[in-house]
C-alpha positions as CSV (number, residue, x, y, z in Angstrom):
1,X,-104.3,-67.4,-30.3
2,X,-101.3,-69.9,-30.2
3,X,-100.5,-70.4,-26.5
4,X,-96.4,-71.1,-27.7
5,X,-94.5,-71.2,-30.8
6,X,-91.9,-73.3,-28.6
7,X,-94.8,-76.0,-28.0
8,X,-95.0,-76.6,-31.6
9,X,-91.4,-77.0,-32.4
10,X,-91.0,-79.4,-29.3
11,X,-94.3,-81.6,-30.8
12,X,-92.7,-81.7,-34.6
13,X,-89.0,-82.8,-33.2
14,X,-90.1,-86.1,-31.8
15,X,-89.6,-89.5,-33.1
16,X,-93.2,-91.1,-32.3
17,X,-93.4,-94.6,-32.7
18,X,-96.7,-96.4,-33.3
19,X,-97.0,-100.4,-32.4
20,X,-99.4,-102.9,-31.3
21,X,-98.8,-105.6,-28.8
22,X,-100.6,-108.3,-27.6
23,X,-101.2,-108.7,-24.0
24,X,-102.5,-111.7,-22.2
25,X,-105.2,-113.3,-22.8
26,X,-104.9,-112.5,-26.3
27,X,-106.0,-108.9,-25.8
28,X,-104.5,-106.6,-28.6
29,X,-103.1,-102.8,-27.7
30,X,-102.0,-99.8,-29.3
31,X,-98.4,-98.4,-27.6
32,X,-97.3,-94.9,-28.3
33,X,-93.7,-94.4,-27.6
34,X,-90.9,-92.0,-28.5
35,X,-92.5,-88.7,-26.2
36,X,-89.8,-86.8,-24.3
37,X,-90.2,-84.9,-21.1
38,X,-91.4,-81.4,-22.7
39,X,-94.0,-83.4,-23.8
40,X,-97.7,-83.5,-21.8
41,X,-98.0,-87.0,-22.3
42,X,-101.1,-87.5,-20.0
43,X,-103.0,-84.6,-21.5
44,X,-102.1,-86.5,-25.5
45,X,-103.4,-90.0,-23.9
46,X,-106.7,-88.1,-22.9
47,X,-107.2,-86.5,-26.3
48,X,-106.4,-90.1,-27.9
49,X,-109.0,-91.8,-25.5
50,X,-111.6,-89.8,-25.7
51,X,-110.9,-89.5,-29.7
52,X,-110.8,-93.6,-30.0
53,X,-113.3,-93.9,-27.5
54,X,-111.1,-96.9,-25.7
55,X,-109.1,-97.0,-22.4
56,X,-105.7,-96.8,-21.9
57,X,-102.4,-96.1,-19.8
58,X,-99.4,-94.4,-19.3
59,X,-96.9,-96.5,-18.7
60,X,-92.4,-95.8,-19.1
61,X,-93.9,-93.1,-21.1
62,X,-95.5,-94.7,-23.7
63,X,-99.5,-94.6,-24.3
64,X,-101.4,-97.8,-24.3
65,X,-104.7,-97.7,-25.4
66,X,-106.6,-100.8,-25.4
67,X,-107.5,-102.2,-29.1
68,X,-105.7,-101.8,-32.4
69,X,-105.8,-98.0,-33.2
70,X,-102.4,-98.5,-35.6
71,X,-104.0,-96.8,-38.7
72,X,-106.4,-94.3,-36.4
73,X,-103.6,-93.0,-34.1
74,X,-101.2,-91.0,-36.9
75,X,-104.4,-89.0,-37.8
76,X,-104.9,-87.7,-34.7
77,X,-101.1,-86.9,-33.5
78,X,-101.3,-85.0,-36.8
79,X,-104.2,-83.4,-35.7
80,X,-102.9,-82.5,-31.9
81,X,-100.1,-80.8,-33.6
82,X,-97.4,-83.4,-34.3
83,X,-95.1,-83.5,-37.2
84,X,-96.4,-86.2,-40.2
85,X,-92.8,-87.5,-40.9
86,X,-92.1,-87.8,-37.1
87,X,-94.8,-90.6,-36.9
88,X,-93.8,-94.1,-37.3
């Protein structure tokens, strides 16, 4: 059973963006930005952790997760309930 309609409609209005960054020492990670408030972003991060088997952050409300997960991130915010064409 769904737990809310309203949690879907909340997931398929945001504007996700999807970027990779390099840090120091030449260490690559994923950032996922664009969440609002309505948005549990800590309980999305674990589900992308523990999907990507990798580390990660929340930081300013954006994900980091350490390594380059560009192409394997969209899949998964699909998957968690997020709108295709909302995914950058």
């Amino acid at each position: 059973m769904p737990a809310c309609i309203c949690d879907q409609i909340q997931k398929s209005s945001q504007r996700i963006k999807v970027t990779s960054d390099k840090k120091r020492y030449g260490k690559i990670v994923t950032i996922v930005s664009g969440f609002d408030n309505s948005i549990d972003i800590k309980k999305i991060a674990k589900e992308l952790k523990s999907e990507l088997a990798c580390g990660g952050t929340i930081k300013n409300k954006e994900i980091e997760l350490q390594g380059d997960h560009t192409k394997k991130v969209k899949p998964l915010l699909v998957k968690l309930g997020f709108d295709e064409e909302s995914i950058e």
